[in-house]
NUKOLDO-874508 format. One record per residue: residue in one letter; z, y, x of N, C-alpha, C, O in turn. Coordinates in pm, 1 decimal. Each point is the difference from the previous one (the first is absolute). Layout:
% NUKOLDO-874508
{A {Z Y X} {Z Y X} {Z Y X} {Z Y X}},
...
END
This chain:
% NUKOLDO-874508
{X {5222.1 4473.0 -1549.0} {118.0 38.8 -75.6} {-14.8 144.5 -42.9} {-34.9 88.3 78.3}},
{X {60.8 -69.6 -196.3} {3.5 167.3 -97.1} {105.2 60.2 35.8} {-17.7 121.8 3.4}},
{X {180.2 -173.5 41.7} {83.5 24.2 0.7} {102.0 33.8 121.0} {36.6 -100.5 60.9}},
{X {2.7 192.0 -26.5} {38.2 39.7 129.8} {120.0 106.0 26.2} {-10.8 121.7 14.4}},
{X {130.0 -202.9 -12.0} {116.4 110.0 14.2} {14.3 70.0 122.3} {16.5 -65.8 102.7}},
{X {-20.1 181.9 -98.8} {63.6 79.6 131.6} {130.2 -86.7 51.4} {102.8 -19.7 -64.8}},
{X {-132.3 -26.5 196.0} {146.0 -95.2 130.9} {42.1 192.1 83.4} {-73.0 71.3 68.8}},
{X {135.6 -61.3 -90.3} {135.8 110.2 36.6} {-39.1 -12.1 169.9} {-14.8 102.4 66.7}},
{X {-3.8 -280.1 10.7} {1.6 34.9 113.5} {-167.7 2.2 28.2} {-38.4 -14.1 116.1}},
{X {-21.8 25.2 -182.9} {-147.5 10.8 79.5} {-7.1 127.3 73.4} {89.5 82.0 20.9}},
{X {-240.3 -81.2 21.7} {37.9 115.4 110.5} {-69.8 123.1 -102.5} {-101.4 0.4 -69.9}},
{X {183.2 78.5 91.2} {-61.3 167.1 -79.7} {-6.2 127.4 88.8} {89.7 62.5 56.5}},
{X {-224.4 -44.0 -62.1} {-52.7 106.7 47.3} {55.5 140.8 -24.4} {-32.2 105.7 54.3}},
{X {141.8 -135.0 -168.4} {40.2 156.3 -28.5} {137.2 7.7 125.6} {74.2 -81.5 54.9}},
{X {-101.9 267.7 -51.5} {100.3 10.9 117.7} {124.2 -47.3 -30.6} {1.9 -59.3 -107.8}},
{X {113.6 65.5 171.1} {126.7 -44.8 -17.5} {68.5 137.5 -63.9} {122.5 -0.9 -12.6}},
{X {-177.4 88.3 -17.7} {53.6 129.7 -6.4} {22.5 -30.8 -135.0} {111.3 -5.5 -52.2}},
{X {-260.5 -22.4 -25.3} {-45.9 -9.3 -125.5} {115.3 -75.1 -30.5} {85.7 65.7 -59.0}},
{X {-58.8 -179.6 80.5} {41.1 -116.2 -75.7} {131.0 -5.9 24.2} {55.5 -97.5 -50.6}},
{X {37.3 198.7 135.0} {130.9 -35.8 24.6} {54.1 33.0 -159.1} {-62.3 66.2 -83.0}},
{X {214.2 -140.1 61.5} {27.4 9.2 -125.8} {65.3 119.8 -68.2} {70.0 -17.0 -99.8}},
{X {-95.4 158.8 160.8} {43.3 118.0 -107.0} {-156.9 29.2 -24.6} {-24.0 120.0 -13.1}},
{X {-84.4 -203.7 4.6} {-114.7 92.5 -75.3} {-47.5 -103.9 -100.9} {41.0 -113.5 -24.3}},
{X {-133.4 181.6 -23.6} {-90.1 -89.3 -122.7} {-29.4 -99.2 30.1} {-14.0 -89.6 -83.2}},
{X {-10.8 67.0 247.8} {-124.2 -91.9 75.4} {90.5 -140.1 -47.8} {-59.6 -96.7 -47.4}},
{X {208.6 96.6 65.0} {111.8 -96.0 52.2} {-77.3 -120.8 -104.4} {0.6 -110.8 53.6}},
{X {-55.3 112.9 -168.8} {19.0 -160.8 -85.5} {-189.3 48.7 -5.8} {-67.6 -20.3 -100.9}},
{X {29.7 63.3 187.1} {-187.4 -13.8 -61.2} {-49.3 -73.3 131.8} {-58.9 71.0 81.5}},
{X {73.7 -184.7 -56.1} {-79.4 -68.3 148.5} {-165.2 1.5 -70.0} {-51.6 -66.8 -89.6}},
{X {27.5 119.2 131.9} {-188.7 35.8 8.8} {-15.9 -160.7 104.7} {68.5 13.2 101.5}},
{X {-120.6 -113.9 -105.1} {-26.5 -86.8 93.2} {-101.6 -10.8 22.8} {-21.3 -87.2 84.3}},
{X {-87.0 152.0 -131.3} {-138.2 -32.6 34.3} {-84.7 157.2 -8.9} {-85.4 47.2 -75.0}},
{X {163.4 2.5 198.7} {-96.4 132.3 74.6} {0.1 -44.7 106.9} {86.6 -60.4 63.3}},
{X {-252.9 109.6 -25.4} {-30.2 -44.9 125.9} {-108.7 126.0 11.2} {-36.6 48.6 -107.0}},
{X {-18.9 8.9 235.3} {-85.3 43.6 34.8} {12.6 143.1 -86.4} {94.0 53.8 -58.6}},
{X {-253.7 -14.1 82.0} {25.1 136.8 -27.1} {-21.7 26.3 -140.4} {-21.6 110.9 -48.8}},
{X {30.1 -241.8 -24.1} {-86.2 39.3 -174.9} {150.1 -68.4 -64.1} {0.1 -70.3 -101.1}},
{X {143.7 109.9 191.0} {117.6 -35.0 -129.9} {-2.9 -127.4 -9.4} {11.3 -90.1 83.2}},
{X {-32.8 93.2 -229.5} {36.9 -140.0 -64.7} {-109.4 -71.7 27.0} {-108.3 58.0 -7.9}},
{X {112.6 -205.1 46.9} {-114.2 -130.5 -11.8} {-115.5 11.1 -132.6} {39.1 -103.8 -53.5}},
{X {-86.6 123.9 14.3} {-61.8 -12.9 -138.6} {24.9 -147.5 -72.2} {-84.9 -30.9 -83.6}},
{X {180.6 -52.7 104.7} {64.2 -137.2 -65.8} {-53.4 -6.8 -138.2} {67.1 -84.4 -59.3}},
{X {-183.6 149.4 -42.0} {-7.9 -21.6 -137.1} {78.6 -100.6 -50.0} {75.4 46.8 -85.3}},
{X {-56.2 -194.5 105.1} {38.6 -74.5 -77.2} {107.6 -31.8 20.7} {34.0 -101.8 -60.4}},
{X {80.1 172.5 158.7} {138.1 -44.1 11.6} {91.8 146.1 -81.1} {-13.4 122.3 -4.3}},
{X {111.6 -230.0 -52.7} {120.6 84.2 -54.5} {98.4 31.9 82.3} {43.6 -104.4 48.7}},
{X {26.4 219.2 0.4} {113.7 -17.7 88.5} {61.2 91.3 -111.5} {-24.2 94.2 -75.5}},
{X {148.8 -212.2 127.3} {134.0 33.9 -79.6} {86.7 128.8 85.5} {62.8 -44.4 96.1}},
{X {-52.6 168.1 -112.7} {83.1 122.2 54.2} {110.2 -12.7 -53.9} {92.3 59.5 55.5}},
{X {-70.9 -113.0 -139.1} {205.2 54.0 -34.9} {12.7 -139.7 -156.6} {-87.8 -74.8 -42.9}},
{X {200.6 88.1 8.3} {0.3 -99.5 -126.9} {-34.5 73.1 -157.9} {24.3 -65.3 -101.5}},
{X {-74.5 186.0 93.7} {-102.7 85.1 -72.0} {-140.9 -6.1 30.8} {-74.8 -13.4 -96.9}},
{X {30.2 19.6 196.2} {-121.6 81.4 70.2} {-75.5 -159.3 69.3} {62.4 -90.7 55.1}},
{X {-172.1 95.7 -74.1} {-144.1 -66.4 75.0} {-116.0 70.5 -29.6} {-41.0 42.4 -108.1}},
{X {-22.4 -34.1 259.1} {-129.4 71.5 -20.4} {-108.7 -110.7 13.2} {31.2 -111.1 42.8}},
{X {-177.1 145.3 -84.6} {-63.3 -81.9 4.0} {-157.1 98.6 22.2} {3.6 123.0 3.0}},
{X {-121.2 -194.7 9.6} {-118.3 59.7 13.7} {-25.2 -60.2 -143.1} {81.0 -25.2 -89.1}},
{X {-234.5 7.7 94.4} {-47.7 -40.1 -143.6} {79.8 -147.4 -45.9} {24.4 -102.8 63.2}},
{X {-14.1 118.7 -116.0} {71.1 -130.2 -68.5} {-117.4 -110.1 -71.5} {-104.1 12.6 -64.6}},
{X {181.0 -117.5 113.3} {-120.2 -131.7 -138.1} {39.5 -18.8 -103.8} {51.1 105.6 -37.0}},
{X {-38.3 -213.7 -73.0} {8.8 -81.0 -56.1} {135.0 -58.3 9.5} {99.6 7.0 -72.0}},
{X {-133.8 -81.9 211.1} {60.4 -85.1 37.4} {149.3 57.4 31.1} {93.8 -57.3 -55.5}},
{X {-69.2 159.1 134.8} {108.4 63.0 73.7} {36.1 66.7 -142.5} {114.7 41.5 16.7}},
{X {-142.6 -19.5 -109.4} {66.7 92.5 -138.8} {62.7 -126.4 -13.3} {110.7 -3.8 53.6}},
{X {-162.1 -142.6 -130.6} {90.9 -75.0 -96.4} {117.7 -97.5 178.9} {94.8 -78.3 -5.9}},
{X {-154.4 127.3 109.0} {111.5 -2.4 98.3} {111.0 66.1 27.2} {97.3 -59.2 46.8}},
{X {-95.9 209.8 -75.6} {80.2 103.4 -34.0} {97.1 -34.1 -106.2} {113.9 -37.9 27.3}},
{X {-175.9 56.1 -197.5} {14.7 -70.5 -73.2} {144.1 -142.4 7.4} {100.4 -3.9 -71.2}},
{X {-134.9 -80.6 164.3} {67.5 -126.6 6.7} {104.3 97.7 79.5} {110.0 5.8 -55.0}},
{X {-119.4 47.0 135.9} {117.4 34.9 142.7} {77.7 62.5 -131.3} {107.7 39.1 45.0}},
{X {-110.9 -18.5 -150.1} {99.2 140.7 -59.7} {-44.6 135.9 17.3} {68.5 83.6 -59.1}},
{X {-164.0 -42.2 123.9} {-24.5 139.3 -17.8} {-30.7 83.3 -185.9} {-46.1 -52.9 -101.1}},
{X {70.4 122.4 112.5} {28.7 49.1 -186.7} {-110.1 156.3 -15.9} {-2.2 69.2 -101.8}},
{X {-86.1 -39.6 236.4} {-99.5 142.3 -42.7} {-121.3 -14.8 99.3} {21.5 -74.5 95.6}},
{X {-91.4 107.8 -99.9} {-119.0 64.5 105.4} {-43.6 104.8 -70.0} {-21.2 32.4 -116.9}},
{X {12.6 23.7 258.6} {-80.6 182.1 -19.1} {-106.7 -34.4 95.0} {15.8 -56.9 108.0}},
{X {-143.6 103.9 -167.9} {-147.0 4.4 47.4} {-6.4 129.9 57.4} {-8.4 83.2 -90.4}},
{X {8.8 -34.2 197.2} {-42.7 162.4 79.6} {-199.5 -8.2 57.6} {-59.1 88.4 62.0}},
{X {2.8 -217.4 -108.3} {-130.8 59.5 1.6} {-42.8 72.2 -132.1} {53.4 -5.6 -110.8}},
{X {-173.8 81.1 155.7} {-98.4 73.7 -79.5} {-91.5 -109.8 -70.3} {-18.9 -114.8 40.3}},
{X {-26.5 166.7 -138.9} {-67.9 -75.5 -71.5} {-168.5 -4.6 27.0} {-67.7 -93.9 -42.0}},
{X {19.0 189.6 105.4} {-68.9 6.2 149.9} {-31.6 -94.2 70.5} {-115.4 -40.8 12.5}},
{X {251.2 -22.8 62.8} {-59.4 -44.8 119.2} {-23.8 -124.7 -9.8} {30.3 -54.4 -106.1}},
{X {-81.0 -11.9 196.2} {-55.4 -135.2 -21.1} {65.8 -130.6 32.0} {96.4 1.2 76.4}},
{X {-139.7 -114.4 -128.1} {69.3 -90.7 -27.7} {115.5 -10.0 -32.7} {74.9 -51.8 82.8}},
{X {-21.1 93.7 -205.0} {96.8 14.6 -71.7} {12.6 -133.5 -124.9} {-79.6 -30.1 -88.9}},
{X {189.7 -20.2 119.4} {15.8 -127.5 -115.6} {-7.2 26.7 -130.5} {90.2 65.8 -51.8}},
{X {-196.9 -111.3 -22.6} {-74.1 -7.3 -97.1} {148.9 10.6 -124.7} {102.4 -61.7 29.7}},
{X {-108.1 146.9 -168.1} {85.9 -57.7 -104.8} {141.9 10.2 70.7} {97.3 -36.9 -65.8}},
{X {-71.2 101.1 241.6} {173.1 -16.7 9.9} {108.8 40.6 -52.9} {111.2 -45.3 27.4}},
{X {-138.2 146.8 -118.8} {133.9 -5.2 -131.1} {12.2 -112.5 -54.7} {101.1 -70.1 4.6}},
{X {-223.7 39.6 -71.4} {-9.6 -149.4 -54.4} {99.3 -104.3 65.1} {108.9 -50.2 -27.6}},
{X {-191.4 44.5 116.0} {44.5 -124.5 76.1} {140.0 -11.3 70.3} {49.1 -110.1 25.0}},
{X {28.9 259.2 14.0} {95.3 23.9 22.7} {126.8 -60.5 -133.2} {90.7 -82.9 7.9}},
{X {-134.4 160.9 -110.5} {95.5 51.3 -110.0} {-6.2 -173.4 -61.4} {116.1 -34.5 -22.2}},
{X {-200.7 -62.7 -5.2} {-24.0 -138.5 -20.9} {127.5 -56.0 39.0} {76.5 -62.8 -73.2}},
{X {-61.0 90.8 192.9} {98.6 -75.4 77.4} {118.2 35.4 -31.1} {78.3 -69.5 64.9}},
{X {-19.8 148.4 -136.9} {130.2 102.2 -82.1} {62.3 97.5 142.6} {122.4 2.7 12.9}},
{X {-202.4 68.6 82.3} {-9.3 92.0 41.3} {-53.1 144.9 -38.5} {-108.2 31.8 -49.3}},
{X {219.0 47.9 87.4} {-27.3 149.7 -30.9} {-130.5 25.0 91.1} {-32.8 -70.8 95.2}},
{X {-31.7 178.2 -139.4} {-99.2 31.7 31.4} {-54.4 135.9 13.1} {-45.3 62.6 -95.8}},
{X {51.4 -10.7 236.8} {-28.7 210.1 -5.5} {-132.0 9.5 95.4} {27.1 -13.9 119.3}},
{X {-139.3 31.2 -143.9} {-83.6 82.5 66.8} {18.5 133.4 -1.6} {-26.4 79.6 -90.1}},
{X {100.1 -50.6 255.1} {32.9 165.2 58.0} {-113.5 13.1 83.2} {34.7 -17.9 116.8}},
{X {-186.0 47.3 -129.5} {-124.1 16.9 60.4} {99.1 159.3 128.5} {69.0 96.3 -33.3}},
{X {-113.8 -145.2 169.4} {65.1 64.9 113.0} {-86.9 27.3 107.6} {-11.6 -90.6 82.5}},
{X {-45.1 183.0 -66.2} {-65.9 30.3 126.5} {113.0 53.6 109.8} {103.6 62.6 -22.3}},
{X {-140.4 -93.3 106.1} {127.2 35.0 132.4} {-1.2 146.6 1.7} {108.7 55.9 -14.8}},
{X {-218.2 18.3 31.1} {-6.2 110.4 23.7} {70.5 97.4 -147.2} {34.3 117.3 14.2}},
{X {-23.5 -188.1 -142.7} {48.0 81.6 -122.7} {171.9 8.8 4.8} {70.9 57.3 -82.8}},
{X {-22.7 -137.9 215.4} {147.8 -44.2 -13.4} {83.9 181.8 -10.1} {-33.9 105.8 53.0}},
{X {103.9 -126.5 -108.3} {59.4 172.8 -28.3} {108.9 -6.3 -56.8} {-6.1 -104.9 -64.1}},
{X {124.6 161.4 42.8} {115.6 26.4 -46.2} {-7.9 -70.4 -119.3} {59.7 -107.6 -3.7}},
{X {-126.8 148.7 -105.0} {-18.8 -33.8 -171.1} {-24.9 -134.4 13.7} {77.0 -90.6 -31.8}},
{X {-212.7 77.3 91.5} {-35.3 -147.9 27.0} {68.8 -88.9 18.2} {-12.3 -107.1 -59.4}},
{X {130.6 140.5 175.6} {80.5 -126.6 37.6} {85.7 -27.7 -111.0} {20.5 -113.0 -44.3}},
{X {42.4 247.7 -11.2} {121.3 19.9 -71.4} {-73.7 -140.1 -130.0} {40.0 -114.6 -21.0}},
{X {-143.6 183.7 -33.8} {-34.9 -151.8 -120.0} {9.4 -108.1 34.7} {58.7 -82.0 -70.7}},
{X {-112.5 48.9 187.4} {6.1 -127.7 44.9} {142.3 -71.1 15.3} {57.8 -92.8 -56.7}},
{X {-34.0 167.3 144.0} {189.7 -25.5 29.0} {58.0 -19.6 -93.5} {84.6 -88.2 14.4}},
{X {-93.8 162.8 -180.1} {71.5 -1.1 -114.4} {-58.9 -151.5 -39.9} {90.1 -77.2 -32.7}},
{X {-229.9 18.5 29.4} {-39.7 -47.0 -8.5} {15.5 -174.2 33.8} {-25.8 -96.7 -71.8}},
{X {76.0 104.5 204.2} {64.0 -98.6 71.4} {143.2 -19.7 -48.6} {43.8 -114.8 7.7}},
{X {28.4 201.9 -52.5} {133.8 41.1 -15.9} {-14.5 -94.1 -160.1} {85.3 -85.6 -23.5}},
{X {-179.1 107.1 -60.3} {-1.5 6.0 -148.1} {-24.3 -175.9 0.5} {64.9 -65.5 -81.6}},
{X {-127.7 18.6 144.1} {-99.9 -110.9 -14.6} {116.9 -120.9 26.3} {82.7 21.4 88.7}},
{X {-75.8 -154.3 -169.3} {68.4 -121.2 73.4} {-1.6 -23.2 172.1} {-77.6 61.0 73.5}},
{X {141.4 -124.2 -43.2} {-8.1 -28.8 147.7} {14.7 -151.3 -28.7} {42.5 -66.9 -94.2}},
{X {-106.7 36.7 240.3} {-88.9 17.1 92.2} {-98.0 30.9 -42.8} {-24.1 -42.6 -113.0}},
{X {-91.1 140.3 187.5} {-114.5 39.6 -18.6} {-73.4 -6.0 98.3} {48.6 44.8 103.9}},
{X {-199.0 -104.3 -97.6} {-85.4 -2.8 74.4} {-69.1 162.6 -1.7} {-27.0 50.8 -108.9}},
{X {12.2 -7.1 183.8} {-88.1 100.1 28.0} {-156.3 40.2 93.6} {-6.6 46.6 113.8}},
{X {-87.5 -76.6 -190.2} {-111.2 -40.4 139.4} {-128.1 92.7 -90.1} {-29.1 21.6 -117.7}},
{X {-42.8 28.8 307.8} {-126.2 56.4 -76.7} {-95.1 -66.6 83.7} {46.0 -113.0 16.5}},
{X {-164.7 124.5 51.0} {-72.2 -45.3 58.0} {38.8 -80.3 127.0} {-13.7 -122.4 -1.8}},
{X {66.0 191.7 122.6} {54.0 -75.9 137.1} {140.2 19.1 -6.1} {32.8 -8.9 118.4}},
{X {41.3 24.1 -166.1} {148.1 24.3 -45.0} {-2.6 131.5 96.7} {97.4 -0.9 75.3}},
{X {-165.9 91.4 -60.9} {77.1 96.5 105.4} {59.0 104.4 -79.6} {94.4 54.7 56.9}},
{X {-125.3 -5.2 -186.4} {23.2 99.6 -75.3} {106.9 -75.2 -115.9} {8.4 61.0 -106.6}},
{X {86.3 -208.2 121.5} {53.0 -60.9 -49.5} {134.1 -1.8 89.4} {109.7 -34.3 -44.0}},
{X {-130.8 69.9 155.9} {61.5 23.7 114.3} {71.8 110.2 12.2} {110.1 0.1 54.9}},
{X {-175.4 122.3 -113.7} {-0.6 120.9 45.0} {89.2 27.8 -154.8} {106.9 61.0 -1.4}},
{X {-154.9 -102.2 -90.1} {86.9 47.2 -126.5} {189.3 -129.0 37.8} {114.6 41.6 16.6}},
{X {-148.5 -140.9 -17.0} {120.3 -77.8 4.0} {59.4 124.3 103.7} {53.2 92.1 -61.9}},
{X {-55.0 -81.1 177.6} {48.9 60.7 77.5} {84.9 148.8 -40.2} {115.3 35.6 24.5}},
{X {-230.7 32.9 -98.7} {38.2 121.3 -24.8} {127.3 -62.4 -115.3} {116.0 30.2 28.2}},
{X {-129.2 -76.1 -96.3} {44.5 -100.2 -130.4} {170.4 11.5 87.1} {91.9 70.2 -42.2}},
{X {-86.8 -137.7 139.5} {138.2 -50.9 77.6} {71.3 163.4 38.3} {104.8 49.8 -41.2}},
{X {-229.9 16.7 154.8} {70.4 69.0 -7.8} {41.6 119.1 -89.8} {76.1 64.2 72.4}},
{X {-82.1 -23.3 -148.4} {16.6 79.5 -114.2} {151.1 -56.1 -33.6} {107.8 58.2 12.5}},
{X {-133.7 -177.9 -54.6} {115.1 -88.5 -102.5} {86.2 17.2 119.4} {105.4 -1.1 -63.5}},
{X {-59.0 19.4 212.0} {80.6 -32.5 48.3} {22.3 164.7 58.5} {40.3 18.9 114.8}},
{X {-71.9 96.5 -209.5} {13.9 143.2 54.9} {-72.5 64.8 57.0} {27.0 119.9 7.5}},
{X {-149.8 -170.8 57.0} {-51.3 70.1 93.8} {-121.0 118.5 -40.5} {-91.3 -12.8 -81.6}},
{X {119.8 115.3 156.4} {-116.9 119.3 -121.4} {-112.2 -65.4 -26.3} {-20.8 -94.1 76.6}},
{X {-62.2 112.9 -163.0} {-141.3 -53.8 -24.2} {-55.4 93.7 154.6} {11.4 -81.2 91.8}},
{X {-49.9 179.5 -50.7} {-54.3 57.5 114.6} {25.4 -75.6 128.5} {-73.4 -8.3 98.4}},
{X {225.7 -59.7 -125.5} {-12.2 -44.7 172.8} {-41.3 -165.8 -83.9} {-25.5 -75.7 93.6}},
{X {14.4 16.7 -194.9} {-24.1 -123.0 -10.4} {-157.2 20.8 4.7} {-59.5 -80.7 71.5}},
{X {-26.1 187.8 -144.2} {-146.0 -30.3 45.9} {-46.4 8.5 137.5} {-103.3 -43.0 51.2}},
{X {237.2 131.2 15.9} {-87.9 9.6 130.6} {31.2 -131.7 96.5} {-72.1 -29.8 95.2}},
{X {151.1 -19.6 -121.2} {46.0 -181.9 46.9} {-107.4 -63.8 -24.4} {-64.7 -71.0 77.0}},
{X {50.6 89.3 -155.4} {-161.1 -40.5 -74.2} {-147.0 -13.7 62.1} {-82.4 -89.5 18.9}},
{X {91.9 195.8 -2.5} {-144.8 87.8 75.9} {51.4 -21.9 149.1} {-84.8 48.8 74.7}},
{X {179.4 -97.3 -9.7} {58.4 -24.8 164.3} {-55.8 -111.9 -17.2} {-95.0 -23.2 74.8}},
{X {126.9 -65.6 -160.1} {-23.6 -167.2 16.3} {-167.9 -16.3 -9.9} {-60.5 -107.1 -3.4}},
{X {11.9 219.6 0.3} {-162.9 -39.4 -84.3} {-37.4 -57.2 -132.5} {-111.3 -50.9 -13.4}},
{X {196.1 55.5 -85.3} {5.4 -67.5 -115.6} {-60.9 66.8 -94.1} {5.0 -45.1 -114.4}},
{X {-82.0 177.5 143.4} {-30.6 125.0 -45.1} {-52.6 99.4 65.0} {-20.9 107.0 -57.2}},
END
């Protein structure tokens, strides 16, 4: 299966601190951190974070005209054009399907005030629902996140450093 909603009661590794409901954490269940490398590397599953937001690793074919069917209306690409195994033609093949279409090329380490701010405007600008995925979804993770908390007040400084706590960065 491609497809995989975050269950509210699975078990989550994030503290209870994180996730009680006056912070950003309250609607982002991360369900698949484990160990010391964060996120699972899941490439081929979509998890659904909020009724805007799904992150994803590399995406197929298959999981776009699946997206596609669910109602989702954008994907933003955060790999480089660089790195490897990257789906062949995916504007193409994205935009085919009458999906919006943004390659925001994102190295973790370039994340910075300006940076987020485009992106965020970016997310803000674009139809919803939007898939968002770059290689292992971890930097799909790390923007949705920053993405939430921003939109729900929180300084960009204490949302990157939430960020960089979780290992997402």
């Amino acid at each position: 299966m491609y497809w995989e909603e975050f269950n509210p009661n699975a078990q989550c590794p994030i503290p209870q601190s994180l996730t009680s409901s006056s912070n950003c954490f309250a609607n982002f269940k991360v369900g698949a951190m484990s160990g010391n490398m964060g996120l699972i590397r899941l490439m081929n599953i979509v998890r659904k974070i909020n009724d805007e937001l799904a992150i994803a690793g590399q995406i197929t074919v298959e999981q776009l005209k699946q997206i596609a069917d669910e109602g989702y209306k954008s994907v933003i690409n955060l790999r480089l054009p660089d790195e490897i195994d990257l789906l062949a033609n995916e504007q193409e093949k994205t935009e085919v399907l009458g999906l919006y279409y943004v390659n925001f090329p994102t190295k973790p380490e370039d994340l910075n005030h300006q940076s987020t701010l485009q992106i965020y405007e970016t997310i803000t600008e674009l139809p919803k629902p939007i898939l968002i995925h770059c290689d292992n979804s971890i930097r799909s993770a790390a923007i949705a996140l920053l993405y939430i908390c921003i939109k729900q007040g929180v300084t960009f400084e204490k949302a990157l450093q939430k960020v960089i706590t979780l290992g997402l960065i």
